[in-house]
N, C-alpha and C positions, 0 to 999 in steps of 0.2 A: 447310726446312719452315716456313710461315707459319703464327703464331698468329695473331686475329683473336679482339679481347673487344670489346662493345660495351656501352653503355650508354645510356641516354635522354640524361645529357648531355655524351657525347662516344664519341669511339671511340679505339681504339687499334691498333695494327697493328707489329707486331714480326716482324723477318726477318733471319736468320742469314746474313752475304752480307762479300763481301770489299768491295762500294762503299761509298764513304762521302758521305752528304750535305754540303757544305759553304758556307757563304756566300760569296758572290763577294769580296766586297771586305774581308772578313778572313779568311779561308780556315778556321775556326773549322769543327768540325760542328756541325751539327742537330741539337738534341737536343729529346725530347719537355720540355717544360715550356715553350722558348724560348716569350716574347716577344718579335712579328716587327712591323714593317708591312709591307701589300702593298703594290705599286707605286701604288696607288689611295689609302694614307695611312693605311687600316684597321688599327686595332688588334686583333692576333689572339694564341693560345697553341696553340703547335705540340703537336698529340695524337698524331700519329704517321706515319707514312710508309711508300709501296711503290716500290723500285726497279725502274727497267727492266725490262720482261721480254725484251726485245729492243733488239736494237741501232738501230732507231729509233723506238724510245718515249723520252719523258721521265721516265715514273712519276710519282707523285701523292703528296702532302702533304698531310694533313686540319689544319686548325686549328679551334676556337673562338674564335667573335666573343666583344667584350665585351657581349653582347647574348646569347650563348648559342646561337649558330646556330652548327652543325659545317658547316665549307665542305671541298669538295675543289678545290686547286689545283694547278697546274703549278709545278714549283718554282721556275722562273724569276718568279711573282710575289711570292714572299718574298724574293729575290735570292739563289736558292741554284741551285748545279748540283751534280750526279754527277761521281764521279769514282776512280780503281781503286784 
């Protein structure tokens, strides 16, 4: 079951699941607090995340800028994949 709290400056998204978020090149999870850059050099703080709902989705990562914009990305531009 998905909780979902939201706030003016940020969101959060919490989901009970056997995948794990991980980053490519340390194999490390995701976790909400991480500071990330995107492939674009942005500095962001990871708010929270939704895994696949299907087998071909990627699912979605929210961060805040240092500017305080909540973005939704692909996790491939944090450099993170899914994985069981």
């Amino acid at each position: 079951m998905m909780k979902v709290r939201s706030t003016k400056s940020c969101l959060n998204v919490y989901i009970g699941s056997k995948m794990k978020l991980v980053y490519v090149n340390s194999n490390r999870e995701v976790a909400v607090g991480d500071r990330v850059l995107t492939f674009r050099g942005e500095e962001c703080t990871v708010q929270g995340y939704v895994e696949p709902h299907k087998p071909s989705s990627t699912g979605f990562v929210y961060v805040v800028s240092k500017e305080g914009r909540v973005d939704q990305y692909y996790p491939s531009v944090i450099g993170a994949v899914w994985i069981e």
